[in-house]
Legacy VTK file of the C-alpha trace (Angstrom):
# vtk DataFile Version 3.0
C-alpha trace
ASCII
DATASET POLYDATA
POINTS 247 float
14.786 -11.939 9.559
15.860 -15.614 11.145
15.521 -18.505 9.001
12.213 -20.501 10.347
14.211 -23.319 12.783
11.266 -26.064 11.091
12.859 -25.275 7.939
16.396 -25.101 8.692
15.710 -28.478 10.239
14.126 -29.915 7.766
16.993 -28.619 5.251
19.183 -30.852 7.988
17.276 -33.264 7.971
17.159 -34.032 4.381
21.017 -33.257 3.653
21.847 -35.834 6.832
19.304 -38.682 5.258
20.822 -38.091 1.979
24.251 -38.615 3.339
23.460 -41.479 5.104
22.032 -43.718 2.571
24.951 -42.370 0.023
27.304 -43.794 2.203
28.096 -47.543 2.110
27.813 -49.536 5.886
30.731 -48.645 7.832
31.448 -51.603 10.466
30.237 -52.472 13.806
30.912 -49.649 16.254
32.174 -47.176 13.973
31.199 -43.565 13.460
32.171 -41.745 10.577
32.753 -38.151 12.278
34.212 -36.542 9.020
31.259 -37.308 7.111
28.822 -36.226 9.486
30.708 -32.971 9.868
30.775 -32.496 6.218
26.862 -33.321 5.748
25.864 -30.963 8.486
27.801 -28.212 6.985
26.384 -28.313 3.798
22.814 -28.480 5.680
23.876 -25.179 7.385
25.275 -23.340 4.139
22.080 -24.680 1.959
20.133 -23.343 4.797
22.061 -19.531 4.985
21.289 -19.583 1.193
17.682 -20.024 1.388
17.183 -17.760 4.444
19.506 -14.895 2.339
17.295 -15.736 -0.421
14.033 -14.729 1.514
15.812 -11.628 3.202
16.085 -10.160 -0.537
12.261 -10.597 -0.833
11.260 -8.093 2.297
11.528 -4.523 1.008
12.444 -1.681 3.691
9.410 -0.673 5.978
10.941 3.009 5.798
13.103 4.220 3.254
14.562 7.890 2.723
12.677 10.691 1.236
13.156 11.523 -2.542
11.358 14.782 -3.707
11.454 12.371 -7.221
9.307 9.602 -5.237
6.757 11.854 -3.156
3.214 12.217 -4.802
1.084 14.930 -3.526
-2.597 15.152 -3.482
-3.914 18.149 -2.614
-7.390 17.342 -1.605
-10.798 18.932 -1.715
-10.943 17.659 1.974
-8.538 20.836 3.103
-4.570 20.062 2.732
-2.343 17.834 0.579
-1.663 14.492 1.330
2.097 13.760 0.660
2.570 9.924 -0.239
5.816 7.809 -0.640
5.923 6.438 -3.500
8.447 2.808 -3.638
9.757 2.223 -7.034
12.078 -0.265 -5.144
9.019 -2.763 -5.022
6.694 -1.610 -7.744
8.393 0.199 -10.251
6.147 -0.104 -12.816
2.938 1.100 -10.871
4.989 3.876 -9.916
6.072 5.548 -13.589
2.432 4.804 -14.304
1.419 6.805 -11.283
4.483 9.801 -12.172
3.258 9.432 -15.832
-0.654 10.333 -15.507
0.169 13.104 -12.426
1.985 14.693 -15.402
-0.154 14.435 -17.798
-2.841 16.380 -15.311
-4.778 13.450 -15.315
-5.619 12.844 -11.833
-6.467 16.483 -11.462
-10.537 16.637 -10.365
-11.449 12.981 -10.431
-13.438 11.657 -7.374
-13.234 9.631 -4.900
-15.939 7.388 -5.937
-16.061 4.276 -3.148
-15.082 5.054 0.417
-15.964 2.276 3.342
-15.412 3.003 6.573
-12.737 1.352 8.637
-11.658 0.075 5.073
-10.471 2.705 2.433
-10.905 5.429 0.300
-11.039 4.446 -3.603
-10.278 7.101 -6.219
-8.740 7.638 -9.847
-11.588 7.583 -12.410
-12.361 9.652 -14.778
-15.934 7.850 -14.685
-16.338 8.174 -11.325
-18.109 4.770 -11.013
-15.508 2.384 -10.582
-15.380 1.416 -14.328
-12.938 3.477 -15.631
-9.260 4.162 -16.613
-6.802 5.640 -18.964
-5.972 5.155 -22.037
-2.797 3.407 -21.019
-2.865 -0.203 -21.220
-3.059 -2.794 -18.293
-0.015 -2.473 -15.720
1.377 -6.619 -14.687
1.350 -7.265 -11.288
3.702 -6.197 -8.558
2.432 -8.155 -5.559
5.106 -7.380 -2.905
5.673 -7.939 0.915
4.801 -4.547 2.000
1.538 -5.240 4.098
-2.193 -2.856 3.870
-1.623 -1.151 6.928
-3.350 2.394 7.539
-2.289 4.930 5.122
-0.688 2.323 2.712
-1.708 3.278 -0.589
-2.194 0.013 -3.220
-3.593 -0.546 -7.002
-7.548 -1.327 -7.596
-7.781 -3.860 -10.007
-10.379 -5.616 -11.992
-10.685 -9.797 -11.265
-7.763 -10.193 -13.201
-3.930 -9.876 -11.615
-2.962 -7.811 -14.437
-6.021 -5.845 -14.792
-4.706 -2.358 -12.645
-4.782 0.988 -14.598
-5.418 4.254 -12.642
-7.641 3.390 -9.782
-6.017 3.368 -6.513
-6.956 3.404 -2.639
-5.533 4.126 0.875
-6.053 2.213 3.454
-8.334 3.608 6.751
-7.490 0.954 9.008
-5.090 -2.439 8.143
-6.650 -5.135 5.842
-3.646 -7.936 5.716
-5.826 -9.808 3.876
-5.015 -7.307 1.182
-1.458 -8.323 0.964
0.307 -10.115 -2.202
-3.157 -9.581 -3.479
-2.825 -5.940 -4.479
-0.118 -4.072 -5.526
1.069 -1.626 -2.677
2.388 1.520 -4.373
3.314 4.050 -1.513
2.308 5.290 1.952
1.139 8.359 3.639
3.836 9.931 5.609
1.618 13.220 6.094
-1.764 14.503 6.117
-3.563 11.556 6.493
-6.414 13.754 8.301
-7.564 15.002 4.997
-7.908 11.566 3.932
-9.884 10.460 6.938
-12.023 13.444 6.098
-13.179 11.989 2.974
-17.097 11.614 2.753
-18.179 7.778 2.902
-20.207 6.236 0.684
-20.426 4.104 -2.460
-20.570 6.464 -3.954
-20.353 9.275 -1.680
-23.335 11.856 -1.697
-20.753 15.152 -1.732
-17.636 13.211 -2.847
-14.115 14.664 -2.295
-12.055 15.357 -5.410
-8.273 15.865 -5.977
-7.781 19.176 -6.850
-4.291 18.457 -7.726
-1.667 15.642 -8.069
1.806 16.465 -8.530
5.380 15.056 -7.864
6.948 16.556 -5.497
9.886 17.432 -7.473
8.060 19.203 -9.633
7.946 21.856 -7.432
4.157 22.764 -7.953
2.825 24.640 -4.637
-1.056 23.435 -3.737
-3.561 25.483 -5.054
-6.079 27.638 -3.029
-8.130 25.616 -1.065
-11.707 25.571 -1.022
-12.805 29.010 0.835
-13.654 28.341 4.439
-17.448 28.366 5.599
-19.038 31.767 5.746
-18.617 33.547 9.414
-21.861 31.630 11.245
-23.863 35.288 12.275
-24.345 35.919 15.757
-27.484 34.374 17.436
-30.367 36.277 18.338
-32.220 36.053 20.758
-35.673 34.231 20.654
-39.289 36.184 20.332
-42.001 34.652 21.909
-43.408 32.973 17.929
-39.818 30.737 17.780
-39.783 29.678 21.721
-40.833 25.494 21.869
-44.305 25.518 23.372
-44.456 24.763 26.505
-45.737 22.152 28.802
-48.927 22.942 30.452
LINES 1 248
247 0 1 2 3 4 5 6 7 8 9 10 11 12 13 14 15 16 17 18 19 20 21 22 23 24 25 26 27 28 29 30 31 32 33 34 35 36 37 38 39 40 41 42 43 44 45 46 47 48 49 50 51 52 53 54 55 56 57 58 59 60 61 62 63 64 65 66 67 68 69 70 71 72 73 74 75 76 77 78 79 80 81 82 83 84 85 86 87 88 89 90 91 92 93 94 95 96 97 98 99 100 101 102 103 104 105 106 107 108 109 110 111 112 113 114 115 116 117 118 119 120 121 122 123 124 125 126 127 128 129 130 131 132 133 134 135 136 137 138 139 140 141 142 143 144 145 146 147 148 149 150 151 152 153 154 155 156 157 158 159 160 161 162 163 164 165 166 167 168 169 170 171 172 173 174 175 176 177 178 179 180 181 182 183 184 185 186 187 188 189 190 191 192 193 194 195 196 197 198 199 200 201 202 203 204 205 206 207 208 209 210 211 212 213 214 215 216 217 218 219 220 221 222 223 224 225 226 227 228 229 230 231 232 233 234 235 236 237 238 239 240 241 242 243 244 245 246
């Protein structure tokens, strides 16, 4: 990522007036070549150390896949959702996250508050929007990764530090989200089964995880809510079932 030229500038700007008033009048006519050189170097290296500086703040968009770092829902909506999980930028939501999966906690909660063109909002065990675990309050991980669709980020109470268990994916980008919520992970596949979720706040037939698991862990996704019954062949109409007609 380039340095912003205003800033760079401004960096110049700054080391050059500082140099110039530190340095007594030189006479009529005269430049002082070495000293400009020497001021406009040290803008340039204070300005590679602040643009360095903000490179080490912007975490990869894409990083390899770890079977350690891939959480799997396996949704009442049909299929499993598998979701990279970045420890890199939020490594504390993400041993909460690899903590309760293990414990089985996630296992049949709802997804209690789904808005369309927004997200889907899940990890309850009230299924109101109230709840949590046990565990206490996680601190705030506000990153650069943006809320784009399929990012998956922290709910949280009012305050910064007030995220637990509840989490959501994103339907369609919200950067208004970003540095505002901690972003956890992103879908990398099955994000059908997550547009499938039923809307609603909440939802009149919500979906449910039927299992969350690590990927590592090996665990293969459970049977899947039987399909629909075989629809029986039509018959056709008698004369009591025909619309009346038009006379």
């Amino acid at each position: 990522m380039a340095f912003p030229k205003g800033l760079k500038s401004l960096a110049l700007a700054v080391m050059l007036a500082v140099g110039v008033n530190a340095t007594p009048a030189l006479a009529q006519g005269k430049v002082d070549e070495a000293h400009k050189a020497q001021v406009q170097q040290a803008a340039e290296d204070a300005a590679k150390v602040l643009n360095e500086a903000e490179k080490s703040k912007i975490p990869d968009a894409v990083v390899p896949q770890d079977p350690q770092n891939i959480w799997d829902l396996d949704l009442s909506t049909g299929g499993r959702v598998r979701i990279q999980l970045r420890p890199d930028v939020a490594p504390g939501h993400v041993a909460r996250i690899k903590e309760l999966t293990r414990q089985g906690f996630y296992n049949g909660l709802k997804f209690h508050r789904v808005i369309e063109g927004f997200m889907a909002q899940g990890g309850d065990p009230k299924g109101d929007g109230t709840g949590g675990s046990t565990l206490p309050d996680l601190k705030a991980e506000f990153n650069m990764l943006p809320h784009l669709r399929g990012t998956v980020s922290m709910a949280r109470a009012a305050s910064e530090d007030s995220a637990n268990s509840q989490f959501f994916i994103v339907l369609l980008p919200r950067m208004q989200l970003d540095k505002k919520y901690t972003v956890f992970g992103r879908v990398i596949e099955g994000m059908q089964y997550v547009d499938a979720i039923p809307r609603g706040e909440p939802p009149a037939n919500p979906a449910t995880i039927v299992q969350a698991s690590i990927e590592s862990d090996g665990k293969a996704p459970p049977a899947m809510l039987a399909p629909p019954p075989a629809v029986p062949p039509t018959l056709p109409a008698t004369p009591a079932t025909l619309p009346p007609r038009k006379r």
